[in-house]
N, C-alpha and C positions, 0 to 999 in steps of 0.2 A: 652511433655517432654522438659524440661532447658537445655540447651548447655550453658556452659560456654562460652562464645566466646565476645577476646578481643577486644574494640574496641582504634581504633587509632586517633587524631585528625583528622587525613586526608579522615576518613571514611570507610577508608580499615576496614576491620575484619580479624581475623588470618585464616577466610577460604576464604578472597581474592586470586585470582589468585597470586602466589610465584612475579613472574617475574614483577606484577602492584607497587607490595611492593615494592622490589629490587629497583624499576624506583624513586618510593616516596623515599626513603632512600639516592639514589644517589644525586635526585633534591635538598635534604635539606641540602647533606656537599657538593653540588654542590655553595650551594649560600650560605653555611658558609665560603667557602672558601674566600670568598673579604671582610672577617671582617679587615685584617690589608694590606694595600697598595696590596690590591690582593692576600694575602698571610695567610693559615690557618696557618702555625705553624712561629712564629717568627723565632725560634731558635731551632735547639736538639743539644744534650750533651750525647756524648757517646766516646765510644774506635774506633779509624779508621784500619779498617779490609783490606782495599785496596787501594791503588790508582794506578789508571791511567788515558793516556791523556785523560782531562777532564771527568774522570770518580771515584766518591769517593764513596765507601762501609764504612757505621758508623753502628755499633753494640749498639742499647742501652737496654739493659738489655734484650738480648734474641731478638731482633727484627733487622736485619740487612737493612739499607736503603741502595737504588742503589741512588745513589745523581750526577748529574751532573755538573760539576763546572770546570769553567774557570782555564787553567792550573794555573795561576799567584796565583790566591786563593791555588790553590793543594799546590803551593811551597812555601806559607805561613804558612799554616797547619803543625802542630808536623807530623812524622813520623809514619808511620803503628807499631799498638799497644801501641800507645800513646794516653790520652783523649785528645776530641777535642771540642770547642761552635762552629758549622757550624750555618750561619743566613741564611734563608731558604725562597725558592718562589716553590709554587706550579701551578702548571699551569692544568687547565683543559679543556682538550677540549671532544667531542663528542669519539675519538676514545681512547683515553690515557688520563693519568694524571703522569706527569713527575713533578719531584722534583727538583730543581736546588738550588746549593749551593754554600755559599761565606765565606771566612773568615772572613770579616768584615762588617759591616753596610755598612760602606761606598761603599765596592764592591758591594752590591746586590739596593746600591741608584744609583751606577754608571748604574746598569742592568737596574734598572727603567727607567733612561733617555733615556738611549738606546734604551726600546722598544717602546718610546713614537716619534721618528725617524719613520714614513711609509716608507717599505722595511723590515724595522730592527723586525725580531722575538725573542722570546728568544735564538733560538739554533743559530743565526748570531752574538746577542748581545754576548752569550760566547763563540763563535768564536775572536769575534771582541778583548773582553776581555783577551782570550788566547796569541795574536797575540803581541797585546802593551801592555805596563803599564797605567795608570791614567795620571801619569806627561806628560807624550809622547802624550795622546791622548788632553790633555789639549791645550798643547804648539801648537798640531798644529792645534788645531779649533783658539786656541785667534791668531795664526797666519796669519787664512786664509789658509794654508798647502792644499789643496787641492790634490796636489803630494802625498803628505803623508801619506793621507787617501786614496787613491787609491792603495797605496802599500799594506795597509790589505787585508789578503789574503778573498776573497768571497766577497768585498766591491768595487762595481763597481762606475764607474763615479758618475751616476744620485745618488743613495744611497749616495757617499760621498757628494756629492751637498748636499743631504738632512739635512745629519748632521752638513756640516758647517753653514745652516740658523738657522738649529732650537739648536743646543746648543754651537753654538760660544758666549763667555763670559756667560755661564750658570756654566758650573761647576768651580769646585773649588779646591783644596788641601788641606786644612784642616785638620791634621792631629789628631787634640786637638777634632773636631768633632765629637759624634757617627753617625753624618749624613753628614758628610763631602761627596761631590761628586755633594752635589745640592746648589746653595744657594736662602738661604730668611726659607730656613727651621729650 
């Protein structure tokens, strides 16, 4: 007698163990996620359902996303029940996968440098991000500020050391930019 029975590239069959699937399915939006700068969705566009510190609810059509985003981003954004373009990082690790959210390119290129700093994770980079603006954090890497960076709050000595080598005269202001934050991009 014929069973129907589907098969998948990866070999599985629909009478594979549930949980071997599951594992295959995670592994493939596991490694779709680094199509764009580490990030599966560029962008969503919906209505903003909440905010708080550093915490954004977007509604798009029936789907509400918990999005975490750097206050300075939140106070950029329209007002709850207003549509919003939030530009989007997905992060995945073994226990979670958190979504992190920016208002602009440029804020989520500033997130990029930041994690490219050892020390710096995403949850310190929108910490980091909360704490200053761009111009502020600019002024005082081109400055050598070191005081300065040590005033961010969860940004100790060594960490500040870090970022003053690795992106002293790297970023940029650029306003005109959609990738204003980095340059040579």
């Amino acid at each position: 007698m014929h069973r129907n029975v589907t098969k998948v590239d990866s070999g599985f069959s629909a009478e594979s163990d549930p949980r071997a699937i599951a594992r295959f399915f995670f592994a493939v939006v596991a490694r779709a996620a680094f199509c764009y700068n580490g990030a599966m969705f560029n962008s969503l566009s919906g209505t903003i359902t909440g905010k708080f510190p550093q915490k954004l609810y977007l509604d798009t059509h029936g789907i509400e996303w918990d999005i975490t985003a750097p206050d300075t981003s939140l106070d950029a954004l329209p007002p709850v029940g207003e549509s919003a373009r939030v530009f989007t990082y997905m992060q995945h690790t073994e226990a979670s996968m958190t979504l992190f959210g920016f208002a602009s390119d440029r804020d989520r290129a500033l997130f990029f440098d930041l994690l490219k700093v050892d020390g710096v994770g995403p949850k310190s980079a929108v910490k980091i991000m909360s704490s200053v603006s761009l111009s502020q954090l600019v002024a005082a890497l081109d400055e050598g500020n070191l005081a300065a960076l040590e005033k961010i709050p969860g940004l100790g000595k060594k960490t500040a050391q870090k970022m003053l080598l690795q992106l002293k005269g790297k970023l940029t202001i650029d306003e005109d930019s959609p990738r204003a934050g980095r340059q040579g991009q």
